[in-house]
N, CA, C and O atoms as a Tinker XYZ file with bonds, in Angstrom:
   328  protein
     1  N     14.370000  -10.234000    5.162000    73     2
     2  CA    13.234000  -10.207000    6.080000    64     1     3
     3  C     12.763000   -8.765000    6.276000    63     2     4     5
     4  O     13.574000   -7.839000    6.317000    81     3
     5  N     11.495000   -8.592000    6.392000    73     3     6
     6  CA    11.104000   -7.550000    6.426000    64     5     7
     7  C     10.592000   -7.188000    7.546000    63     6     8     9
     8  O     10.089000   -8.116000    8.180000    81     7
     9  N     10.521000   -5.758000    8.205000    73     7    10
    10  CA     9.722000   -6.159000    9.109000    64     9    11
    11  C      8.405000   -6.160000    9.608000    63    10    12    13
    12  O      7.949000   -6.127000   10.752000    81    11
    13  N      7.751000   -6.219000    8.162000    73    11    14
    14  CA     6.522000   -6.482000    8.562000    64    13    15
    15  C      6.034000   -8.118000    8.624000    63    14    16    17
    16  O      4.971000   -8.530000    9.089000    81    15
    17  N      6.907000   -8.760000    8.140000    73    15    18
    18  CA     6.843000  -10.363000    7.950000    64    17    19
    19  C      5.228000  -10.663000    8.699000    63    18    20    21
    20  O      4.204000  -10.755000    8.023000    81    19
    21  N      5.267000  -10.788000   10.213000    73    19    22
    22  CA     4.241000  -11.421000   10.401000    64    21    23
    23  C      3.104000  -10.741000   10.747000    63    22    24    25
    24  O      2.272000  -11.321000   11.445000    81    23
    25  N      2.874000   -9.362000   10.304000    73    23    26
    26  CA     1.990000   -8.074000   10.989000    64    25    27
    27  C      0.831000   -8.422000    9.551000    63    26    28    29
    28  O      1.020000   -8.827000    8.404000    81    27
    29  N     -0.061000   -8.127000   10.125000    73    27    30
    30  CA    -1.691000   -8.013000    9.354000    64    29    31
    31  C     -1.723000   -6.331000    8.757000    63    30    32    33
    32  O     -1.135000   -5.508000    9.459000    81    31
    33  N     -2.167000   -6.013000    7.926000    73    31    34
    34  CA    -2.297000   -4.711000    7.816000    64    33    35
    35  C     -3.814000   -4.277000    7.632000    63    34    36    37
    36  O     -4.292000   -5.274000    7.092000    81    35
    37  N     -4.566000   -3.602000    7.736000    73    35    38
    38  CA    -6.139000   -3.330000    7.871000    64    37    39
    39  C     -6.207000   -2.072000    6.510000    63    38    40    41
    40  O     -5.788000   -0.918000    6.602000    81    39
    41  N     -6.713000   -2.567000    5.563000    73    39    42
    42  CA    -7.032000   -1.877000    4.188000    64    41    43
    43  C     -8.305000   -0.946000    4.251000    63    42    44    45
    44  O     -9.390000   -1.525000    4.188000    81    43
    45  N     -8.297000    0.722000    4.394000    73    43    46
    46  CA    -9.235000    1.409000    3.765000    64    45    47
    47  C     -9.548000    1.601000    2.369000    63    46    48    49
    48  O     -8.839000    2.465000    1.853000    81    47
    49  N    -10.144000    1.221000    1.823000    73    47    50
    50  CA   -10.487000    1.877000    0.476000    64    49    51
    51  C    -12.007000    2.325000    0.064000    63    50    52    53
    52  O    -12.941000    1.530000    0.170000    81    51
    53  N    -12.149000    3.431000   -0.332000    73    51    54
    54  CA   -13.173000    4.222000   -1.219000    64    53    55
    55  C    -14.467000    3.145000   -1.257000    63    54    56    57
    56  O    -14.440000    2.207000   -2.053000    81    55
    57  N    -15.205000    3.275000   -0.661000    73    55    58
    58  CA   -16.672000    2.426000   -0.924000    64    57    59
    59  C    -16.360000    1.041000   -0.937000    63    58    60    61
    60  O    -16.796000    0.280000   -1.800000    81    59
    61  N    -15.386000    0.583000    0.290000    73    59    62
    62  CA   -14.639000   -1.199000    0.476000    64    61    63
    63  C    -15.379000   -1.200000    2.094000    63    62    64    65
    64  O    -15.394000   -0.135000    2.712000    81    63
    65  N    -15.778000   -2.032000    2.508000    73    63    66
    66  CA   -15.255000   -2.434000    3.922000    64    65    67
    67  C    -13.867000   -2.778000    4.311000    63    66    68    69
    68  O    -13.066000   -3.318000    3.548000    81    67
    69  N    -13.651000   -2.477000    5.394000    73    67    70
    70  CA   -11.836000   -2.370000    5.635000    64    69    71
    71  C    -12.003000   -3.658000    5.535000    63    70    72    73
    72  O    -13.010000   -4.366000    5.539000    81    71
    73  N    -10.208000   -4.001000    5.387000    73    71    74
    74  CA   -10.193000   -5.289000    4.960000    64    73    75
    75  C     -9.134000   -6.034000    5.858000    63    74    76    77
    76  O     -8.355000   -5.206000    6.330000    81    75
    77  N     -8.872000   -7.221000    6.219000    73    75    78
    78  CA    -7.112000   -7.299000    6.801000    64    77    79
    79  C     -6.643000   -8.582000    6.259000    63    78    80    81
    80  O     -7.078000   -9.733000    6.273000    81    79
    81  N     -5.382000   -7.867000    5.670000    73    79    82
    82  CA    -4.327000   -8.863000    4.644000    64    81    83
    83  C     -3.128000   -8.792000    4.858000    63    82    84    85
    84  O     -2.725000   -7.726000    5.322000    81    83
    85  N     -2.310000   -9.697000    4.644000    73    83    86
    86  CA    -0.930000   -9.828000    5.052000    64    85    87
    87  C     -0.255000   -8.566000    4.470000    63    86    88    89
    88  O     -0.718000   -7.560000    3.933000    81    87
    89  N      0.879000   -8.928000    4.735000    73    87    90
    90  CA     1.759000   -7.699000    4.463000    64    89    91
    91  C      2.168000   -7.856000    2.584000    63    90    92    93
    92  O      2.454000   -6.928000    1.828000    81    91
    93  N      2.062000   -9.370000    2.241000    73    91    94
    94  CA     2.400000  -10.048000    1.031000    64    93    95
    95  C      1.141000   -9.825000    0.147000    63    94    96    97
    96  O      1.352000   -9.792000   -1.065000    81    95
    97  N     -0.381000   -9.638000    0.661000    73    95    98
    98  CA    -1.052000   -9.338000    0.118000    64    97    99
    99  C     -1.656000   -7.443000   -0.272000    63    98   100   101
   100  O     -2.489000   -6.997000   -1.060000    81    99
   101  N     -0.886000   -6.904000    0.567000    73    99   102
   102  CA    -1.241000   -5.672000    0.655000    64   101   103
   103  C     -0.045000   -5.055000   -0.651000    63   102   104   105
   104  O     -0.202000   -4.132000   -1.450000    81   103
   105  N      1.560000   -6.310000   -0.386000    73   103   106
   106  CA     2.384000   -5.621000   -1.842000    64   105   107
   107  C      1.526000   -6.300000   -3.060000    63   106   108   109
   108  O      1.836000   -5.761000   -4.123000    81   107
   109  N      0.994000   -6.852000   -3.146000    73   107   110
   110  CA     0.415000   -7.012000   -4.516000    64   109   111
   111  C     -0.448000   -5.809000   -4.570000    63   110   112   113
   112  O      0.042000   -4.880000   -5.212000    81   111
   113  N     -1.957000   -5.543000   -3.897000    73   111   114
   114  CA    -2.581000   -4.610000   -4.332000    64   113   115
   115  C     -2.438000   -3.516000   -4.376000    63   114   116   117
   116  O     -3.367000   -2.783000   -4.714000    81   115
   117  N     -0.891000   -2.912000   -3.958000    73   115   118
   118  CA    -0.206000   -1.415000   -4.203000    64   117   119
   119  C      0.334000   -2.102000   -5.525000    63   118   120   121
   120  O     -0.052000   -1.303000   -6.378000    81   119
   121  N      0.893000   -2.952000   -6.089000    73   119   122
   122  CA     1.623000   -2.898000   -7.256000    64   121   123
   123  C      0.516000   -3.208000   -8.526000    63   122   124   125
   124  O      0.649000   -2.970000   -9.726000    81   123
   125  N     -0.601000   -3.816000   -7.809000    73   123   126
   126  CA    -1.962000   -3.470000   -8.932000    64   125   127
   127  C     -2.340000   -2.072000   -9.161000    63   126   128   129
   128  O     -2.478000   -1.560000  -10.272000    81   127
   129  N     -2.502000   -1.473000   -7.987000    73   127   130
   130  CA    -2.711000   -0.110000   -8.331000    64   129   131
   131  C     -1.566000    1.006000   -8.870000    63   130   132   133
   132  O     -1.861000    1.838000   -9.728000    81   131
   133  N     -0.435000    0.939000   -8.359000    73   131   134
   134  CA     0.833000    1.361000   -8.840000    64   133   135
   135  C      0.932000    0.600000  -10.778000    63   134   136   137
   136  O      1.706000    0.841000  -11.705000    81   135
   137  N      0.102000   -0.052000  -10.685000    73   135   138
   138  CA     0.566000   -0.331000  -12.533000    64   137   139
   139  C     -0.447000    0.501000  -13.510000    63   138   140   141
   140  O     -0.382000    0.762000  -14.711000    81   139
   141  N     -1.360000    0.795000  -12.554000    73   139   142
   142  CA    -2.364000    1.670000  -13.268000    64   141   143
   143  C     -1.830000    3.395000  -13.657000    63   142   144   145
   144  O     -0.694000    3.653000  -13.259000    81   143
   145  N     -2.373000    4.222000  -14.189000    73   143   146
   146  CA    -2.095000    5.609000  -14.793000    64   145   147
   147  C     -2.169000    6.061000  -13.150000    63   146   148   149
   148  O     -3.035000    5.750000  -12.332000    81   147
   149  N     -0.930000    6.920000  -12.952000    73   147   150
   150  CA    -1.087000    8.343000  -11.430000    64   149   151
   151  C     -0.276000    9.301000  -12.419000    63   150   152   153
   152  O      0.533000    9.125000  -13.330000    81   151
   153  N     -0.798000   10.251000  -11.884000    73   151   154
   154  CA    -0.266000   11.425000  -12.165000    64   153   155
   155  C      0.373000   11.983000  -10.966000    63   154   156   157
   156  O      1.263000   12.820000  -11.115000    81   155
   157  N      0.067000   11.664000   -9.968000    73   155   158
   158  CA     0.130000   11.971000   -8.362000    64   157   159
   159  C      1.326000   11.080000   -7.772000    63   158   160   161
   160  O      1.351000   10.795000   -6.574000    81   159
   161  N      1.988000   10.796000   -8.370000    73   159   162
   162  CA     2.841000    9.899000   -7.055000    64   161   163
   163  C      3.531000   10.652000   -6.361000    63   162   164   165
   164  O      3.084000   11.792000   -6.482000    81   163
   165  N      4.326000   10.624000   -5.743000    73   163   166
   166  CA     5.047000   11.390000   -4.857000    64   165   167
   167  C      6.462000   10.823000   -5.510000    63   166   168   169
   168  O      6.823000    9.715000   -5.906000    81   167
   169  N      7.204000   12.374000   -5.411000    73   167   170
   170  CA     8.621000   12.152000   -6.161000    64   169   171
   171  C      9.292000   11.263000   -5.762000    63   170   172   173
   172  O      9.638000   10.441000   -6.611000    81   171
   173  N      9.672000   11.088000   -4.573000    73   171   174
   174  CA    10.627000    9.664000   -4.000000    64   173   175
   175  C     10.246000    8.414000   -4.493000    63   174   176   177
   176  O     11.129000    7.607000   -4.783000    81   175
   177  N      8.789000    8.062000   -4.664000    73   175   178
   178  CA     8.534000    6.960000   -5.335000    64   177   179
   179  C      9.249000    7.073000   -6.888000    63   178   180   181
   180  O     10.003000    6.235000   -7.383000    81   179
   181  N      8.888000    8.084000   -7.379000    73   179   182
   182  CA     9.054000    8.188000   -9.099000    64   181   183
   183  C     10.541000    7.844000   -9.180000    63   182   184   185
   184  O     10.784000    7.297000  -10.256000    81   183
   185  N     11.451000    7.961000   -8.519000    73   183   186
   186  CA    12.941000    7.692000   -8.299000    64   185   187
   187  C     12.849000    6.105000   -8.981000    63   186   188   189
   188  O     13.008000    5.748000  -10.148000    81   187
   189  N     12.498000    5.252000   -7.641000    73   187   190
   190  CA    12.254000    3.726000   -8.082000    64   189   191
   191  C     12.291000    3.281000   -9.360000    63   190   192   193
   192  O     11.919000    4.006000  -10.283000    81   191
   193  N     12.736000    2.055000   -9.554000    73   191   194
   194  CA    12.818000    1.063000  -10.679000    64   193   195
   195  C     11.743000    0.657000  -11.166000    63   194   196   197
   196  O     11.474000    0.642000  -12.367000    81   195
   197  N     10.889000    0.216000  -10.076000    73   195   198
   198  CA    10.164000   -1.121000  -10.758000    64   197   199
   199  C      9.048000   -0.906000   -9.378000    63   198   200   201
   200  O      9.225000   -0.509000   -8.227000    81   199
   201  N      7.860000   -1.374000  -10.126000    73   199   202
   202  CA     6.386000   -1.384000   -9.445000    64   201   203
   203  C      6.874000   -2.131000   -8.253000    63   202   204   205
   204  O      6.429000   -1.690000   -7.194000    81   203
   205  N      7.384000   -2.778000   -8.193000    73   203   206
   206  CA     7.527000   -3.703000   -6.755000    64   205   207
   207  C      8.762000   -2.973000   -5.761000    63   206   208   209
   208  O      8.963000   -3.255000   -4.580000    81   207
   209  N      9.315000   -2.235000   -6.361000    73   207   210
   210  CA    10.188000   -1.274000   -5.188000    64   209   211
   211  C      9.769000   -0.601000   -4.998000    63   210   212   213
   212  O     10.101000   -0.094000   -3.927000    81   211
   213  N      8.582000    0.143000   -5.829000    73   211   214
   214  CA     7.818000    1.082000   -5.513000    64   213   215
   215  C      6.779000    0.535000   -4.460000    63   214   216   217
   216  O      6.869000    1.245000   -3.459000    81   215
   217  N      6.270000    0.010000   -4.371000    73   215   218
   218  CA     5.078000   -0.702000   -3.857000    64   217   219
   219  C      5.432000   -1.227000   -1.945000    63   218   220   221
   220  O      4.798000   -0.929000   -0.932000    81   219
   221  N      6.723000   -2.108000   -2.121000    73   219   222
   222  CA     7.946000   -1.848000   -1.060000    64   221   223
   223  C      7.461000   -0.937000   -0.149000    63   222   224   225
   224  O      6.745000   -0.937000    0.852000    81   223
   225  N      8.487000    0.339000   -1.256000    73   223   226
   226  CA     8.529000    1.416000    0.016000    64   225   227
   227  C      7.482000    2.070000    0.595000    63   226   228   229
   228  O      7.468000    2.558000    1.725000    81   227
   229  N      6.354000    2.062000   -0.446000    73   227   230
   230  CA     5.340000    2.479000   -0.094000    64   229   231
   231  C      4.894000    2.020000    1.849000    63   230   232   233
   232  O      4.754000    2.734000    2.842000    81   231
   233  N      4.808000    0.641000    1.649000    73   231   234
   234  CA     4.397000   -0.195000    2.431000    64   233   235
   235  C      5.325000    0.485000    3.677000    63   234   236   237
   236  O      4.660000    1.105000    4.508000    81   235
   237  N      6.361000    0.451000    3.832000    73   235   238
   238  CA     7.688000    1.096000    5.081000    64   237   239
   239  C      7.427000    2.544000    4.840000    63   238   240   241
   240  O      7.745000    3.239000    5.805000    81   239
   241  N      7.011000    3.094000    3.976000    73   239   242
   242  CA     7.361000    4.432000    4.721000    64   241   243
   243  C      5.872000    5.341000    4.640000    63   242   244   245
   244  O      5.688000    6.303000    5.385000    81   243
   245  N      5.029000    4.964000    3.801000    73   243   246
   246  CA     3.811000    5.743000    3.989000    64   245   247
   247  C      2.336000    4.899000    4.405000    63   246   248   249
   248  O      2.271000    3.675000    4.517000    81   247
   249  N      1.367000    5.702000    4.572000    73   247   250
   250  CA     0.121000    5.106000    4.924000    64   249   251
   251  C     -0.990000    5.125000    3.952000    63   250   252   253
   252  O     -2.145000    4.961000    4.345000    81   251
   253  N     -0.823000    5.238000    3.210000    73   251   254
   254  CA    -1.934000    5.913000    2.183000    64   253   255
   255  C     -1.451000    6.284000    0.619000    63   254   256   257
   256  O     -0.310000    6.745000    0.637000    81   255
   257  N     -1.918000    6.219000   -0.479000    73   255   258
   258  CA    -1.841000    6.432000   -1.697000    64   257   259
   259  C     -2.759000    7.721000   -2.131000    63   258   260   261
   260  O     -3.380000    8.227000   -1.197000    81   259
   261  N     -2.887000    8.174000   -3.109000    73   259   262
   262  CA    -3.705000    9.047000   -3.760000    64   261   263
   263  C     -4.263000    8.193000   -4.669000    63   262   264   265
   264  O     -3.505000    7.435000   -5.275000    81   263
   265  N     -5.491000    8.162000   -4.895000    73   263   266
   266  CA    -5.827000    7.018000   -6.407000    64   265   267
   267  C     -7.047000    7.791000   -7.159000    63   266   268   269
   268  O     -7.968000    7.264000   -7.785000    81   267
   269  N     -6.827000    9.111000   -6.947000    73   267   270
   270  CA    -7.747000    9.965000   -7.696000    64   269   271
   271  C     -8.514000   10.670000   -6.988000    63   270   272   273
   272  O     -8.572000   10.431000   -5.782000    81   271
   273  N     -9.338000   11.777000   -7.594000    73   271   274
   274  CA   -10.665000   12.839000   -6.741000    64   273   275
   275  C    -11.455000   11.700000   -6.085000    63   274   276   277
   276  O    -11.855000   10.596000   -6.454000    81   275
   277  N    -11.500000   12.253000   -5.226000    73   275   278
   278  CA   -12.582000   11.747000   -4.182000    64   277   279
   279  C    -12.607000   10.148000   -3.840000    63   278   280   281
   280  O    -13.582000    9.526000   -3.417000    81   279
   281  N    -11.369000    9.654000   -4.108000    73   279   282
   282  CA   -11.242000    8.277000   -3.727000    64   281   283
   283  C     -9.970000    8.261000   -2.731000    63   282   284   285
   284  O     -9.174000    9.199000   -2.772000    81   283
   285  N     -9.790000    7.188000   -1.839000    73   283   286
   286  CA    -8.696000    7.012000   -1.297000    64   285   287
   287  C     -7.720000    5.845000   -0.912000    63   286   288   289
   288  O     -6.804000    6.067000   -1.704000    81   287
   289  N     -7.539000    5.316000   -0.567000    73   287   290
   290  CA    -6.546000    4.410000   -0.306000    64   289   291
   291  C     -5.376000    4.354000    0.781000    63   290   292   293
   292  O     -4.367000    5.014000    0.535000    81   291
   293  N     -5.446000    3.455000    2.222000    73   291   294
   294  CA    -4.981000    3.690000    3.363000    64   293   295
   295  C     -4.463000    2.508000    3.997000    63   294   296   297
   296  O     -5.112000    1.463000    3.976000    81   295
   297  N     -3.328000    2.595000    4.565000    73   295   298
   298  CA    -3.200000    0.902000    5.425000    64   297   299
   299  C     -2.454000    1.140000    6.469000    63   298   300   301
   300  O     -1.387000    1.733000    6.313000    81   299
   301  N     -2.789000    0.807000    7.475000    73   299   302
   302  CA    -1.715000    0.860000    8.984000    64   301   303
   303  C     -1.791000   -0.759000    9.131000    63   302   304   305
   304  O     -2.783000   -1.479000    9.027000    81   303
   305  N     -0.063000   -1.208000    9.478000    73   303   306
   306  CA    -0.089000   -2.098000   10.449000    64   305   307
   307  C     -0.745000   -2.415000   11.723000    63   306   308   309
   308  O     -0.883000   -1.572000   12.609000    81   307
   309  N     -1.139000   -3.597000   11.814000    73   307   310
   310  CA    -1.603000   -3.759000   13.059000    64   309   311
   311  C     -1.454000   -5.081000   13.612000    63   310   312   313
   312  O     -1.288000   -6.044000   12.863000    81   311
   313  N     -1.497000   -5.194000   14.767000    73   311   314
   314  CA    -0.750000   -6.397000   15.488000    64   313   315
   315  C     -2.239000   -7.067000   16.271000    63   314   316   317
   316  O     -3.017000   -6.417000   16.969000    81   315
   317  N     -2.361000   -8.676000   15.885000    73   315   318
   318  CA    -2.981000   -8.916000   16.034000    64   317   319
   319  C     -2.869000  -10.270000   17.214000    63   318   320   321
   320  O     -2.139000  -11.257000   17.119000    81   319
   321  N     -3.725000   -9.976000   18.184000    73   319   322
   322  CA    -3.603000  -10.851000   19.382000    64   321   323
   323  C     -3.306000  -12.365000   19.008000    63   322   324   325
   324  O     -3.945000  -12.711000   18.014000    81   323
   325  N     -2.558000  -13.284000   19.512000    73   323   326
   326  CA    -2.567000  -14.568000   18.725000    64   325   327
   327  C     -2.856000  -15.533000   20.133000    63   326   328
   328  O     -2.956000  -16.756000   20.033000    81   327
């Protein structure tokens, strides 16, 4: 269990309207973008096995990706009134 299990996360990206997707949908589109060419990752990621541990930790320990000049990529949890 994770603990983002039941948290929404709110997606910035580069010329997107923010977006809000589960926590299950936000590891897929880091491991879509994590399968693509970076030159930029950050060393602790480069450690990792596999796009989906990468993608993981991403999710627990940072807010944001690099995905090239002048583009970006961002997600905070957020808790949504039920």
């Amino acid at each position: 269990m994770s603990l983002y299990d039941e948290d929404t996360f709110v997606v910035l990206e580069t010329n997107q309207p923010e977006q809000f997707v589960t926590a299950a949908e936000l590891l897929e589109k880091l491991k879509a973008v994590l399968a693509g060419e970076h030159e930029d990752l950050p060393q602790d990621l480069l450690k990792l096995s596999s796009v989906e541990k990468q993608a993981k930790y991403l999710i627990d320990t940072y807010c944001e990706l690099d995905v090239g000049p002048g583009k970006f990529l961002q997600w905070y949890a957020v808790r949504l009134e039920k």
